[in-house]
VOPA-328987 format. One record per atom (N, C-alpha, C): x negated, y, z; residue in one letter. Coordinates in steps of 0.02 Angstrom, whole numbers, plus 50000, padded with zeros to 5 digits. Each point is the difference from the previous one (the first is absolute). Layout:
VOPA-328987
SITE;X;Y;Z;A .
...
//
This chain:
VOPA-328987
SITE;47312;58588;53949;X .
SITE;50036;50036;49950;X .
SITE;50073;49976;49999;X .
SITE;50037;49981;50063;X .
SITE;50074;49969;50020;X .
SITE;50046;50071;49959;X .
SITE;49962;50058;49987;X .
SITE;50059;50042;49977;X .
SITE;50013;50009;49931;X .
SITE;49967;49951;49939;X .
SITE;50004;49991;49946;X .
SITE;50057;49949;49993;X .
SITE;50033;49956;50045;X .
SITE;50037;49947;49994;X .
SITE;50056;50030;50054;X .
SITE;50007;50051;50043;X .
SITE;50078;50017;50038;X .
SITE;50030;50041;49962;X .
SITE;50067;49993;49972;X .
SITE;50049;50035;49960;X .
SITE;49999;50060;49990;X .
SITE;50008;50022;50064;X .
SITE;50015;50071;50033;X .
SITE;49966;50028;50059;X .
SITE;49939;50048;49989;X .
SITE;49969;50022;50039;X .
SITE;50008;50029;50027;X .
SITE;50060;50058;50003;X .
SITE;50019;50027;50045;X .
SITE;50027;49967;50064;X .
SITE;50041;49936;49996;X .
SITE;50044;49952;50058;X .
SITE;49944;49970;50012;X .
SITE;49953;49977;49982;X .
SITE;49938;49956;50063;X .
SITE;49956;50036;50035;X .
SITE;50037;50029;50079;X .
SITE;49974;50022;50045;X .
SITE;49911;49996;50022;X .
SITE;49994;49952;49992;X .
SITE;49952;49936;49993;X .
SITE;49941;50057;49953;X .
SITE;50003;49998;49951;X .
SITE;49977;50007;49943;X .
SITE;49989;50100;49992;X .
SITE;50037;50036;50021;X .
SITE;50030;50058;50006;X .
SITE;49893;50039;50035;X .
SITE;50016;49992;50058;X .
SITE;49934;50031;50019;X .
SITE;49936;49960;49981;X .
SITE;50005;49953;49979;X .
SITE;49923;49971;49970;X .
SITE;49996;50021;49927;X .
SITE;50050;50008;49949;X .
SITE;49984;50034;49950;X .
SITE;49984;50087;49986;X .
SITE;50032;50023;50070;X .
SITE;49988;50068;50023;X .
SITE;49936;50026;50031;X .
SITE;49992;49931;50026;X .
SITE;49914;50011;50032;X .
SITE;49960;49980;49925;X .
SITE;49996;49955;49952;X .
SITE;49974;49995;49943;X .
SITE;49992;50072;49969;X .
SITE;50072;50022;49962;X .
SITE;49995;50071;49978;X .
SITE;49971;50069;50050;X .
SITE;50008;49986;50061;X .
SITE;49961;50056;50018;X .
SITE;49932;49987;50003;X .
SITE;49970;49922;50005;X .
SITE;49930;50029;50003;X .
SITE;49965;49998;49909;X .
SITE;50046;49989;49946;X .
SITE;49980;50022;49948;X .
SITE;49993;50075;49977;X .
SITE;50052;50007;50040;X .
SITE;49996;50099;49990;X .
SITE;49922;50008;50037;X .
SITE;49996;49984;50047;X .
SITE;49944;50004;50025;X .
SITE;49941;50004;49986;X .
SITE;49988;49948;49971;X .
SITE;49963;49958;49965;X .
SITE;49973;50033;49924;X .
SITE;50054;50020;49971;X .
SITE;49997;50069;49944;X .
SITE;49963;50063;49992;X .
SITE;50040;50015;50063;X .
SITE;49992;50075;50029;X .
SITE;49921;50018;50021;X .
SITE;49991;49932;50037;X .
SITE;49915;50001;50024;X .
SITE;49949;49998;49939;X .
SITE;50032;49945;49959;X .
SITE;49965;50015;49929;X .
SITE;49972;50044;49958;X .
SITE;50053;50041;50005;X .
SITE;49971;50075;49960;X .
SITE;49944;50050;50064;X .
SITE;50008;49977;50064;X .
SITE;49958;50030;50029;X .
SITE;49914;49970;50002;X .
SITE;50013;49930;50014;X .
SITE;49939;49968;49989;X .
SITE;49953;50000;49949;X .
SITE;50040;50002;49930;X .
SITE;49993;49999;49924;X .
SITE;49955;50079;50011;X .
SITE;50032;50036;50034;X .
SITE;49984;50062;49997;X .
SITE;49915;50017;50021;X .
SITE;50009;49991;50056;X .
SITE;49945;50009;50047;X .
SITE;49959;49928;49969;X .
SITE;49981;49972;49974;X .
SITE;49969;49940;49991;X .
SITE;49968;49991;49901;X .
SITE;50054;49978;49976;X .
SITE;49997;49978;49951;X .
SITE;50022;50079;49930;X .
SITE;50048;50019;50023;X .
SITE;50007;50063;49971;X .
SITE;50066;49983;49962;X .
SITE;50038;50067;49991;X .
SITE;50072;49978;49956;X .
SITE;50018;50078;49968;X .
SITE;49948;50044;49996;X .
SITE;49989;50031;49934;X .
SITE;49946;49985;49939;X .
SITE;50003;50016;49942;X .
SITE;49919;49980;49955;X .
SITE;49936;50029;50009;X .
SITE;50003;50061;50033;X .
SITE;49932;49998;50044;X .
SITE;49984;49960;50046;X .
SITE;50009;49985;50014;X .
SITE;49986;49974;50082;X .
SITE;49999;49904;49987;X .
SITE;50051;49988;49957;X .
SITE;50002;49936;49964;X .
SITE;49904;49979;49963;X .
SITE;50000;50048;49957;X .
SITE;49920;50014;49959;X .
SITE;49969;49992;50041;X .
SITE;49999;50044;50057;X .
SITE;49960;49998;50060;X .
SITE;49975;49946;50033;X .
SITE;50039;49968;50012;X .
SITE;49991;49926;50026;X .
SITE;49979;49954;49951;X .
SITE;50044;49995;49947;X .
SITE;49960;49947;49958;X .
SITE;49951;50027;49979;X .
SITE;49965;50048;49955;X .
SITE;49940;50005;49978;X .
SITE;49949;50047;50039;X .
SITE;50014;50009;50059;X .
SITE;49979;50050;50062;X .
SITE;49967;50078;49944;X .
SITE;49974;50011;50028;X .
SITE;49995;50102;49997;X .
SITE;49914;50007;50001;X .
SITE;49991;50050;49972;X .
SITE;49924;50011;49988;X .
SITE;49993;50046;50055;X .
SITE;50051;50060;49984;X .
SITE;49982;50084;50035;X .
SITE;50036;49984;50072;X .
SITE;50036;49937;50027;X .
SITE;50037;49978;50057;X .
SITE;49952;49973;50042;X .
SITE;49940;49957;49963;X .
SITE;49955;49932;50016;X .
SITE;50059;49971;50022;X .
SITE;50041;49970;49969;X .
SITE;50021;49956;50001;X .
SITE;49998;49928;49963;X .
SITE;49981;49939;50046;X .
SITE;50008;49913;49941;X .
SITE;50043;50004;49981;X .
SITE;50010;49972;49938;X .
SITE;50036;49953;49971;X .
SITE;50047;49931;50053;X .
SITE;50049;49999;50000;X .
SITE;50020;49931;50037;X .
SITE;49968;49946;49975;X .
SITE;49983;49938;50030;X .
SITE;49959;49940;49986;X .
SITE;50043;49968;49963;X .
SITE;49981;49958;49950;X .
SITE;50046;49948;49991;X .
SITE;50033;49951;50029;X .
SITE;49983;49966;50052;X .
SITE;50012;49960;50038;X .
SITE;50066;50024;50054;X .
SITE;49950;50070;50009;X .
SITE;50070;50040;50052;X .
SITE;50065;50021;49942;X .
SITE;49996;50013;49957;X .
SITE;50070;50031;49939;X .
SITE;50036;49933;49995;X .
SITE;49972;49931;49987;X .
SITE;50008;49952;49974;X .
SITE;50068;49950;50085;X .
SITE;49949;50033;50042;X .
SITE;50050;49971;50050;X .
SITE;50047;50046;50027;X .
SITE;50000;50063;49992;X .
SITE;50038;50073;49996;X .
SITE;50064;49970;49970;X .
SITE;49974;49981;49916;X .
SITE;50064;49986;49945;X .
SITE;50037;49939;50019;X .
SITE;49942;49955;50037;X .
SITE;50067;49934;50021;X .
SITE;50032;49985;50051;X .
SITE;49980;50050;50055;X .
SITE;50063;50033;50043;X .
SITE;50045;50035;49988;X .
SITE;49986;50025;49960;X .
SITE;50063;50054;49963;X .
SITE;50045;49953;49968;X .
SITE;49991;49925;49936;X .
SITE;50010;49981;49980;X .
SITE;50055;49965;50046;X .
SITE;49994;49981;50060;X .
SITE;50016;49953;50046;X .
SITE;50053;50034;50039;X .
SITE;49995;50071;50035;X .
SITE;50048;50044;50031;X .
SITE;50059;50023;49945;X .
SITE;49965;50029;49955;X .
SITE;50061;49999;49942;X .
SITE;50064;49956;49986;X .
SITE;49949;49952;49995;X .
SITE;50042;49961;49978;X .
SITE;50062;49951;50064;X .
SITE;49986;49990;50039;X .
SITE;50011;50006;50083;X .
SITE;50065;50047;50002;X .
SITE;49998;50067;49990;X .
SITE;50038;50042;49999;X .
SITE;50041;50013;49961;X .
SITE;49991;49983;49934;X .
SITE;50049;49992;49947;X .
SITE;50050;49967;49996;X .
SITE;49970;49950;50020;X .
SITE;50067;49933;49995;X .
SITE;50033;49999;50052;X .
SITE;49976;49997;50060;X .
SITE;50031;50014;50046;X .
SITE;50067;50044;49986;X .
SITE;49966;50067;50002;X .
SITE;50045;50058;50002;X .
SITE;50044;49986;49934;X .
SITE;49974;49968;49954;X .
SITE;50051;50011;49925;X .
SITE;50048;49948;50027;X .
SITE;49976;49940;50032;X .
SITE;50067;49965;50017;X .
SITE;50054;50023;50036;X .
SITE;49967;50024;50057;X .
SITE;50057;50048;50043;X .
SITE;50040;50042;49962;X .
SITE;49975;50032;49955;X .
SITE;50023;50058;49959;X .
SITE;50050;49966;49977;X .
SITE;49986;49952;49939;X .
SITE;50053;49989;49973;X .
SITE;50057;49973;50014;X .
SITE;49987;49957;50071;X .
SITE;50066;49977;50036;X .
SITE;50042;50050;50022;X .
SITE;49972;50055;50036;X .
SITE;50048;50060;50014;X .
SITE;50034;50041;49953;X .
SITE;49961;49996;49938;X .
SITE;50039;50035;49966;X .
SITE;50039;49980;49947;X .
SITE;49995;49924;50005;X .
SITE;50060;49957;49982;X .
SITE;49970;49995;49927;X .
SITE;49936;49994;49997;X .
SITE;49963;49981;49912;X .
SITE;50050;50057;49962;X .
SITE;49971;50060;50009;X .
SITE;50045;50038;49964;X .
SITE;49976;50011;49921;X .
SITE;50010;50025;49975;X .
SITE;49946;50013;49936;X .
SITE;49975;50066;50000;X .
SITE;49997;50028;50050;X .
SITE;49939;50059;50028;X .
SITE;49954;49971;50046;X .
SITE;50040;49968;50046;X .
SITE;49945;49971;50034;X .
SITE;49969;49937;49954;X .
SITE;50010;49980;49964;X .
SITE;49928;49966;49954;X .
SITE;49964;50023;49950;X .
SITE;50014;50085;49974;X .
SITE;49970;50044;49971;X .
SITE;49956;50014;50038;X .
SITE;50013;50033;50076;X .
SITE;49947;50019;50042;X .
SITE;49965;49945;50018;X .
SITE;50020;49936;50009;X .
SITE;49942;49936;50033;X .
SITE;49956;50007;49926;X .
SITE;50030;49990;49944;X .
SITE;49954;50003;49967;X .
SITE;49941;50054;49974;X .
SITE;50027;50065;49989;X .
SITE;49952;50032;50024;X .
SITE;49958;50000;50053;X .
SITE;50000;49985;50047;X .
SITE;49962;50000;50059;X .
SITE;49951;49952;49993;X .
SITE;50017;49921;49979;X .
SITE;49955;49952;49978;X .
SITE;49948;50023;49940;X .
SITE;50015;50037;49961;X .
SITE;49981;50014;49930;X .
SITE;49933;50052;50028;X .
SITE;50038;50055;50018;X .
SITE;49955;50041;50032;X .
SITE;49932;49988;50042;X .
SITE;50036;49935;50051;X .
SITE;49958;49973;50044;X .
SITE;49929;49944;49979;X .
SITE;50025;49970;49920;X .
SITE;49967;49969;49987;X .
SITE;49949;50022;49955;X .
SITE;50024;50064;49950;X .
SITE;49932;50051;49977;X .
SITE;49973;50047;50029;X .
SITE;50023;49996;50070;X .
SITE;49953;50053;50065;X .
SITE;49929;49932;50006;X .
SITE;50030;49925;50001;X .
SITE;49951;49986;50020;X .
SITE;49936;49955;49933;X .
SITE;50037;50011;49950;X .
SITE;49964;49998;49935;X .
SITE;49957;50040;49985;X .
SITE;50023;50088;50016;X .
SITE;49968;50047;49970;X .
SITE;49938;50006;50062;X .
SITE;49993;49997;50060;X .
SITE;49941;49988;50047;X .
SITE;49952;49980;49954;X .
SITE;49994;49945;50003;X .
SITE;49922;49946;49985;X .
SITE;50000;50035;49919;X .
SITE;50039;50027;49940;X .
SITE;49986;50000;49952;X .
SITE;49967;50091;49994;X .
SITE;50023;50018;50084;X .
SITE;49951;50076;50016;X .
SITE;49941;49978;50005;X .
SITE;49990;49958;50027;X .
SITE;49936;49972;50057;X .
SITE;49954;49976;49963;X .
SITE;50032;49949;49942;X .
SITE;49951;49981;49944;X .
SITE;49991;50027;49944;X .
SITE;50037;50015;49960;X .
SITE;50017;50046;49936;X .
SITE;49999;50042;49999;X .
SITE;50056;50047;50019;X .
SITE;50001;50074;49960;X .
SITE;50026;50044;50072;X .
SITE;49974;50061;50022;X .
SITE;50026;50048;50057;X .
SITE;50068;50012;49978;X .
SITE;50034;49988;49940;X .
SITE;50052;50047;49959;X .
SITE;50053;49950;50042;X .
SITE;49974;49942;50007;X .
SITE;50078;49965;50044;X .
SITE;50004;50028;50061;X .
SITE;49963;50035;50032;X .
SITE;50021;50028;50063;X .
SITE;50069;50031;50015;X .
SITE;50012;50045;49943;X .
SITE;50072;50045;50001;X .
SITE;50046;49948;49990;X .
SITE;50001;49928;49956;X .
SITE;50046;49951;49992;X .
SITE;50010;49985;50086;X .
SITE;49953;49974;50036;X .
SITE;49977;49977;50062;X .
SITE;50066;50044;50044;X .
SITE;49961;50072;50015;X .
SITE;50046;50042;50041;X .
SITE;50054;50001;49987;X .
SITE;50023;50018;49928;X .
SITE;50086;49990;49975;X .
SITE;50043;49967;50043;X .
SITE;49966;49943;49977;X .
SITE;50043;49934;50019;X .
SITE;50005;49983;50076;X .
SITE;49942;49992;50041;X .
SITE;50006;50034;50068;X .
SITE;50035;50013;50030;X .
SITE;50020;50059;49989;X .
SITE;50052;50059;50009;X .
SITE;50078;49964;49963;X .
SITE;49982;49978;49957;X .
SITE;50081;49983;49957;X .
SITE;50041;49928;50041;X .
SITE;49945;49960;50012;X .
SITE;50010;49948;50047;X .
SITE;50017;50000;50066;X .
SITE;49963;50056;50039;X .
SITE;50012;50003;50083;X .
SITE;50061;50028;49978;X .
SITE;50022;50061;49959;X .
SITE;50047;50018;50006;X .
SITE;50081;49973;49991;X .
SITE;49999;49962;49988;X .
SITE;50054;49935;49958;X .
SITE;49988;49950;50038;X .
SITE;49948;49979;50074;X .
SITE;50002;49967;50036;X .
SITE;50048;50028;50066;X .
SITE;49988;50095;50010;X .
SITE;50008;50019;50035;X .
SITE;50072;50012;50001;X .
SITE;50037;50009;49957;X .
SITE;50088;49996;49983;X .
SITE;50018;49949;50008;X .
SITE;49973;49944;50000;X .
SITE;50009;49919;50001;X .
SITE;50012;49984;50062;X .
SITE;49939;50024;50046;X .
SITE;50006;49995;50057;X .
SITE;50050;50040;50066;X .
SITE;50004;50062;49962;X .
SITE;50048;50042;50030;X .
SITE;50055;50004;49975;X .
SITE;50022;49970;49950;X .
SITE;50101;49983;49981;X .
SITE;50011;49936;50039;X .
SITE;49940;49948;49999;X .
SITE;50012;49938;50025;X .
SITE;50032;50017;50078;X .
SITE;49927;50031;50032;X .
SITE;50045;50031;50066;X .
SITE;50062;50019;50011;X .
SITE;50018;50034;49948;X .
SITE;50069;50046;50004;X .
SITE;50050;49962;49990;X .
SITE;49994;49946;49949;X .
SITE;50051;49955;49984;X .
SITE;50021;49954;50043;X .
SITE;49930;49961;50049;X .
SITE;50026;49979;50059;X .
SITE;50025;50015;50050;X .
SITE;49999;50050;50016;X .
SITE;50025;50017;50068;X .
SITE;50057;50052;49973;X .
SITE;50010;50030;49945;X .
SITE;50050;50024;49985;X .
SITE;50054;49977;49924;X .
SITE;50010;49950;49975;X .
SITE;50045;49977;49974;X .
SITE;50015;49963;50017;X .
//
């Protein structure tokens, strides 16, 4: 993490394509998300229900506990992986602006009752599901400007 401590990220050559290879494979990394989420786990509230409490007229299980439980602490782990990462980058490029720590903070906020409202679907109540997707969506999206101004700012300011 040598690019939390160089002044100016734009002048360390050095530094220039390894934080470019970072941000692109977070876009990446994102982007695949909503596809995987998709085909897998689900990232509408049907399909969310679906998986956690499986389907009668589908025959579909229920997900196991064991499998949701290690589901949620990979998620817990990539998230968070990606956040800081990317929020650090973020905010160096954009010079700790006070938008860019409106959006880091939304994004954290978001990111952290996407992964609250899960297990409190899973155990409690189906009604957190729509909290679940919201935030999801509110988080990748505020990751995904993060990641793509960051780009822009490096190689073009």
């Amino acid at each position: 993490m040598k690019f939390t401590i160089i002044k100016d990220l734009n002048q360390d050559k050095m530094m220039k394509p390894i934080l470019s290879g970072l941000l692109f494979f977070t876009l990446l990394y994102l982007l695949s998300d909503f596809i995987v989420k998709y085909n897998s786990f689900g990232i509408f509230p049907h399909a969310v229900q679906a998986t956690l409490f499986g389907g009668e007229e589908e025959f579909l299980d229920p997900i196991i506990k064991a499998s949701f439980l290690e589901f949620w602490h990979v998620e817990i782990f990539f998230i968070m992986m990606i956040l800081f990462t990317l929020s650090t980058v973020y905010i160096r490029l954009s010079k700790a602006s006070k938008s860019a720590i409106v959006v880091v903070n939304l994004m954290m906020i978001s990111a952290i009752i996407s992964l609250i409202s899960l297990p409190l679907s899973y155990f409690f109540s189906s009604d957190f599901i729509n909290i679940y997707i919201t935030t999801f969506f509110i988080w990748h999206i505020f990751a995904l400007f993060s990641a793509l101004y960051s780009l822009k700012r490096l190689h073009y300011a």
